[in-house]
C-alpha positions in Angstrom: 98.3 4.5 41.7 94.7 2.6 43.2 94.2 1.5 46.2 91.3 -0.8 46.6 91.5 -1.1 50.8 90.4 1.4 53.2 92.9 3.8 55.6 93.6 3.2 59.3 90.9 5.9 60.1 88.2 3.6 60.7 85.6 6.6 59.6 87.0 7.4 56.2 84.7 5.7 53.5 86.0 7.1 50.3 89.2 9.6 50.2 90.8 11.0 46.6 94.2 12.0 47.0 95.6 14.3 44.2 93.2 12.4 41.8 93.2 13.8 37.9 91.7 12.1 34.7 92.7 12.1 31.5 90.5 11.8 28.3 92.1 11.0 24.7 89.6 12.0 21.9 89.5 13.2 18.6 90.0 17.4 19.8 93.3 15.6 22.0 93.7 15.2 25.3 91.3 16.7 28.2 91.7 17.3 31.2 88.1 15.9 33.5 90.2 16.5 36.8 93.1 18.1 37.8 94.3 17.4 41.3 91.4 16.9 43.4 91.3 16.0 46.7 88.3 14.9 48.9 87.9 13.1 51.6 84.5 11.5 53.0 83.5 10.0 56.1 81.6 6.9 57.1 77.7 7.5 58.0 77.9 11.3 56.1 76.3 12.7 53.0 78.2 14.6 51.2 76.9 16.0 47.8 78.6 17.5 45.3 77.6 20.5 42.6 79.4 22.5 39.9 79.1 23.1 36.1 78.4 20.8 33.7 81.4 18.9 32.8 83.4 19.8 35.5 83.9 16.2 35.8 81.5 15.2 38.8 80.3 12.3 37.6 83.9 11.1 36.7 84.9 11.7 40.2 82.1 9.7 41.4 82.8 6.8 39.0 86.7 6.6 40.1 85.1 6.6 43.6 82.8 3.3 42.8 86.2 2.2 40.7 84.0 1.8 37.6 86.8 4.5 36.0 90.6 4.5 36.8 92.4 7.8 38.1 95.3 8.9 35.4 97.1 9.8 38.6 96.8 10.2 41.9 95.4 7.9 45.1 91.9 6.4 45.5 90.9 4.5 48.8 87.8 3.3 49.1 85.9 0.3 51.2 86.4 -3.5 50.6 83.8 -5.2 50.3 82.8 -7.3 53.7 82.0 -10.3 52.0 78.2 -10.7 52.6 77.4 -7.3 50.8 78.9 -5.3 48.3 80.8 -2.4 50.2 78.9 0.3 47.7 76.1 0.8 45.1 75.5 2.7 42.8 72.6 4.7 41.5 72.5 6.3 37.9 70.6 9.3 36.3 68.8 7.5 34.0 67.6 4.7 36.7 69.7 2.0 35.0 66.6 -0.6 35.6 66.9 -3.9 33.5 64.0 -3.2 30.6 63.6 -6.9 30.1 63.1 -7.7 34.0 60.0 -7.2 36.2 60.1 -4.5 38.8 60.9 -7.5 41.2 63.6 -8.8 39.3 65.4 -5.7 38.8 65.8 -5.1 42.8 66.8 -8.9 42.7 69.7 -8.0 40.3 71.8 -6.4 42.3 71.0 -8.9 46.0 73.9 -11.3 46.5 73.4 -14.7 45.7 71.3 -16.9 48.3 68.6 -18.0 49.6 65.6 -17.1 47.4 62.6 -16.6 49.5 65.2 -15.0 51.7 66.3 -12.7 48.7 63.0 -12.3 47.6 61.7 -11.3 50.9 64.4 -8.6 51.2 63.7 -7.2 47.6 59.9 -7.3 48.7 60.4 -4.9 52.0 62.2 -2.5 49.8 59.4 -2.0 47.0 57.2 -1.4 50.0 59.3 1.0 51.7 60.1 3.0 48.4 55.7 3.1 47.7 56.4 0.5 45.0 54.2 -2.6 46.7 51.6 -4.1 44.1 54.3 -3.4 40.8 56.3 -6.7 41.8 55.4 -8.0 38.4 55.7 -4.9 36.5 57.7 -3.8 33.7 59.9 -0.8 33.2 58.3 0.6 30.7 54.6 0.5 32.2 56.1 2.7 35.3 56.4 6.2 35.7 60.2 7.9 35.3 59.6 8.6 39.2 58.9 4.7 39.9 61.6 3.0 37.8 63.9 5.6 39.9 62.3 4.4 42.6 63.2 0.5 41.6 66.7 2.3 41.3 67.1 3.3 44.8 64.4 0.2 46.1 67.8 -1.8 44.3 70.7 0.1 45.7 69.5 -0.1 49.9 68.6 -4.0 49.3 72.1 -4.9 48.5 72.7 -4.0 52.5 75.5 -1.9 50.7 77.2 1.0 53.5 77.6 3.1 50.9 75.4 4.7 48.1 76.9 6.8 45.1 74.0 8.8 42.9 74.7 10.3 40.2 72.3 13.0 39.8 69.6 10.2 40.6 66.6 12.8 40.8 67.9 15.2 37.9 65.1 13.8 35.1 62.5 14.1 37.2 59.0 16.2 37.0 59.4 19.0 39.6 56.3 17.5 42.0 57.9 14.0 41.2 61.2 15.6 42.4 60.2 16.9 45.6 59.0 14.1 46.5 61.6 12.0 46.2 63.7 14.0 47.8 61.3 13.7 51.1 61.6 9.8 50.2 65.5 9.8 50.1 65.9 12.0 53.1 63.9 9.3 55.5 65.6 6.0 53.8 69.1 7.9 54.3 68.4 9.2 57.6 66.6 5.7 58.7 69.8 3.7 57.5 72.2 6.4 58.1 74.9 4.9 54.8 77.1 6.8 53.4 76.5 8.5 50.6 78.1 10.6 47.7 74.9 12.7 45.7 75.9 14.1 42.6 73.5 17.0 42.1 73.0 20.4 39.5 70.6 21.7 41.7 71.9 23.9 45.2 68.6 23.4 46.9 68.8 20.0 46.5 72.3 19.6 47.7 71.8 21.8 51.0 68.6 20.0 51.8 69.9 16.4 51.5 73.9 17.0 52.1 75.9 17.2 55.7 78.6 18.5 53.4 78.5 20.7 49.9 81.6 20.3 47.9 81.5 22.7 44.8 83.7 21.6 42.1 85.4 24.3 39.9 85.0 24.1 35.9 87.0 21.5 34.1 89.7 20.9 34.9 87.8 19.6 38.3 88.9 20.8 41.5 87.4 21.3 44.9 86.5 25.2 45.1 85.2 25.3 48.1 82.8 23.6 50.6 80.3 23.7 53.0 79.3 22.1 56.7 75.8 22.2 56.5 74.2 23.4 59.8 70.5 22.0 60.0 69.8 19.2 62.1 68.7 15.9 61.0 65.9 14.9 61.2 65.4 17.3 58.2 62.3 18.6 56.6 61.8 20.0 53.4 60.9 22.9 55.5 64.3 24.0 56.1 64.5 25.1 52.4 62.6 28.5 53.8 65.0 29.5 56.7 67.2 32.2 55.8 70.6 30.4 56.5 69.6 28.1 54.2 68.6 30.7 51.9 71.9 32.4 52.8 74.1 29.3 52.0 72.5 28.9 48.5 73.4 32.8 47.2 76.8 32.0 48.6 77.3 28.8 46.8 75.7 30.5 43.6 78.1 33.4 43.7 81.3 30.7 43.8 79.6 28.5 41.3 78.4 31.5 39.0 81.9 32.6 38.8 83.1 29.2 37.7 80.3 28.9 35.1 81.9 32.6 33.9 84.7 30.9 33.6 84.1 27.7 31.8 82.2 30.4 28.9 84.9 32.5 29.0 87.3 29.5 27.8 85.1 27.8 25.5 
């Protein structure tokens, strides 16, 4: 069963009750998620990590409703009827290849006023370091810039909720880094919910309030974890030893599922 509105509890932006998914192909039926449950409230950041295919990015799809649950209960936020209640950010950028830079962050603003929408699409390029590409095309930028049109596109739609699916995962390690110092001050300025799919544990404990590590497929929640650093956070947290602590504990859990998944292959 979906449910399209959200609960009583005011701060609940997404919640997955007893969710699984079920895939038909030609090897039969698989199993993406198995009874998972998750809940996530309004304002945090919660990322989530596990091994590939342990069906993260189907989780976060049912969460944006772009993929129905075979089973369980979905709640998510209605829209409030000036701006979409979520966005969506994919790996590969998903920028428009036939629209300018300008455009593509366009796209995705409701329909209005257009010096209004263009002045809002305009404040985001500059606050994402993407001023002077207005006219641009896709394929003249950088991997890091069109992800950056991406994300310029997801905060312009005034959305309260982001979900990213591994938004940062192609990226150059320098290219990387940055992005993630980028994301941490547009999340922290804005302070939206968001849901970060991630493969990388650094990445997760540096951006996250909340680590959920998802088990191998069939995906489950394994375990999770408050994360205890302050905001705002530096990259420079990344060399305390809790947080150095927190990443060998989360490996050991998620090297154990990985064992697993091999084990059954």
């Amino acid at each position: 069963m979906q449910r399209t509105h959200a609960t009583s509890d005011t701060r609940t932006a997404f919640a997955a009750h007893q969710v699984s998914k079920l895939f038909f192909g030609g090897d039969g039926p698989l199993w993406a998620l198995r009874d998972m449950s998750l809940h996530v409230a309004g304002g945090s950041f919660t990322c989530i990590v596990g091994p590939s295919g342990c069906g993260k990015s189907t989780l976060l799809r049912i969460l944006a409703g772009l993929e129905e649950a075979s089973s369980g209960e979905v709640v998510r936020p209605e829209d409030d009827g000036a701006h979409p209640a979520t966005a969506f950010v994919f790996q590969d950028s998903g920028v428009l290849p036939w629209l300018t830079v300008l455009d593509n962050v366009l796209f995705g603003l409701p329909p209005g006023n257009r010096r209004e929408r263009v002045a809002v699409a305009r404040e985001w390029l500059a606050r994402t370091g993407l001023s002077g590409f207005e006219s641009a095309y896709p394929h003249q930028l950088s991997g890091g810039m069109r992800q950056r049109v991406a994300i310029s596109r997801a905060f312009a739609t005034g959305s309260p909720c982001l979900l990213m699916d591994e938004p940062l995962g192609a990226l150059d390690a320098q290219t990387r880094m940055l992005m993630q110092e980028e994301l941490l001050a547009l999340c922290e300025a804005e302070r939206k919910t968001v849901v970060f799919v991630t493969h990388s544990l650094e990445e997760a404990l540096l951006l996250g309030d909340r680590v959920i590590l998802v088990s191998a497929r069939p995906g489950r929640v394994r375990t999770e974890v408050e994360v205890p650093f302050d905001r705002p956070r530096s990259p420079d947290v990344q060399h305390h030893a809790e947080f150095v602590d927190l990443r060998f504990h989360l490996w050991d859990v998620l090297r154990d599922e990985v064992g697993t998944e091999r084990a059954e292959a």
